[in-house]
C-alpha positions as CSV (number, residue, x, y, z in Angstrom):
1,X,-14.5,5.4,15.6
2,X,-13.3,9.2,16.2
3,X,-12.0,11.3,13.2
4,X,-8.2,10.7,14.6
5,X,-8.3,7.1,15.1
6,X,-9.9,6.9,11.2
7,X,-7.1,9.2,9.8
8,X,-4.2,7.5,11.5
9,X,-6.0,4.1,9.9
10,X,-6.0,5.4,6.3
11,X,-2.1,6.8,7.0
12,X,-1.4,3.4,8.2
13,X,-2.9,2.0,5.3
14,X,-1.3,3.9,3.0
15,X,1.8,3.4,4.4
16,X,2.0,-0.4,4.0
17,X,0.8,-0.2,0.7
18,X,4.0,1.6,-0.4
19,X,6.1,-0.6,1.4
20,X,4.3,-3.5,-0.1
21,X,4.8,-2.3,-3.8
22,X,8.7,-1.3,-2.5
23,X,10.0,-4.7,-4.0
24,X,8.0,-6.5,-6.4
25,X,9.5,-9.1,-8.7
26,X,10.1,-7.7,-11.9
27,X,11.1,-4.5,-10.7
28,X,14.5,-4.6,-12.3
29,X,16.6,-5.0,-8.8
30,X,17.1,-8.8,-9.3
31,X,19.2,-9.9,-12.4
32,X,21.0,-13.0,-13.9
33,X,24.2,-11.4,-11.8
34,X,22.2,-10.6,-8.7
35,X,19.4,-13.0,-8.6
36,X,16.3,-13.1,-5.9
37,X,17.7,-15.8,-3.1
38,X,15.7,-17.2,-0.3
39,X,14.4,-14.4,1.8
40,X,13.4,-12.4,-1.7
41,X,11.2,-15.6,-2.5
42,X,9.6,-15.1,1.1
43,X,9.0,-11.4,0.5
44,X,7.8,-12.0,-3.2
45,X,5.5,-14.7,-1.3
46,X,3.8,-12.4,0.4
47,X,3.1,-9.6,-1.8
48,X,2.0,-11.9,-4.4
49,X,-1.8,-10.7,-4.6
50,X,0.0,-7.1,-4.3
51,X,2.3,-8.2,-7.3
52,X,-1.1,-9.6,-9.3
53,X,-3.0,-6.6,-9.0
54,X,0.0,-4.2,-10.1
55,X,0.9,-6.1,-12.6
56,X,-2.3,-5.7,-14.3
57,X,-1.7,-1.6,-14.7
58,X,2.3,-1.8,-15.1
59,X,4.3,-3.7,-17.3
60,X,6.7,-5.4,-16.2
61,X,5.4,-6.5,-12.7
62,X,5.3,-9.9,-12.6
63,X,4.0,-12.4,-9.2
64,X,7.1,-14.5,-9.5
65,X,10.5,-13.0,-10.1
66,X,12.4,-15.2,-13.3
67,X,16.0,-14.3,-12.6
68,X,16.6,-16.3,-9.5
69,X,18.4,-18.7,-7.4
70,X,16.3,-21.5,-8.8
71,X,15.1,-24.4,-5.6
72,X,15.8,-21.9,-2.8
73,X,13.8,-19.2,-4.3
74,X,11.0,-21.9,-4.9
75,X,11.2,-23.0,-1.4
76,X,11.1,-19.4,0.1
77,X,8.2,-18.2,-2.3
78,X,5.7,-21.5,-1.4
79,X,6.5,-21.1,2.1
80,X,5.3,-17.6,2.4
81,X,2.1,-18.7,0.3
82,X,1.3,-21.8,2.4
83,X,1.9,-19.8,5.5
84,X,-0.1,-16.7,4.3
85,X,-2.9,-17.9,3.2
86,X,-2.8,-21.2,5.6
87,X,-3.2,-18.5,8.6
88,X,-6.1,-16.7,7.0
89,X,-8.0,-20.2,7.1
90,X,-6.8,-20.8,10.8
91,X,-8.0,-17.2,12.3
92,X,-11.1,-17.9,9.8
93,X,-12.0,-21.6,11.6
94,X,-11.4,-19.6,14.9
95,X,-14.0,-16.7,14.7
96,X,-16.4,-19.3,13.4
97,X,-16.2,-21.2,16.8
């Protein structure tokens, strides 16, 4: 791997790992006026091991956000988690083969 191609990698990197940390529950933008709907469970669903490792250096981050919709937030938040981590096993089972 060339110099470039390593560089552009780490930038890459770096760059999603900012956008992941952009919106993590507990960040204050959700309230009991404005709570987390479906699409913010989704989003919270995937960034949960993001959320879990923050949260460990800054109070306040949390993996689940508590002011929201209630059911649809639920459904949106397990989706992402089944789907995340369900297609990790499927691309695992894959490269076995």
């Amino acid at each position: 791997m060339s110099r470039r191609t390593r560089t552009l990698l780490l930038l890459l990197l770096a760059f999603v790992a900012f956008s992941l940390t952009a919106c993590l529950p507990g960040d204050g933008k959700n309230s009991l006026v404005h709570p987390a709907g479906f699409w913010t469970g989704i989003w919270h669903g995937w960034v949960a091991p993001v959320s879990l490792v923050f949260g460990l250096f800054k109070h306040g981050i949390r993996v689940y956000e508590e002011h929201n919709t209630g059911w649809w937030y639920d459904l949106g938040f397990y989706i992402a988690i089944i789907a995340g981590f369900g297609g990790i096993a499927i691309t695992r089972s894959r490269r076995q083969r």
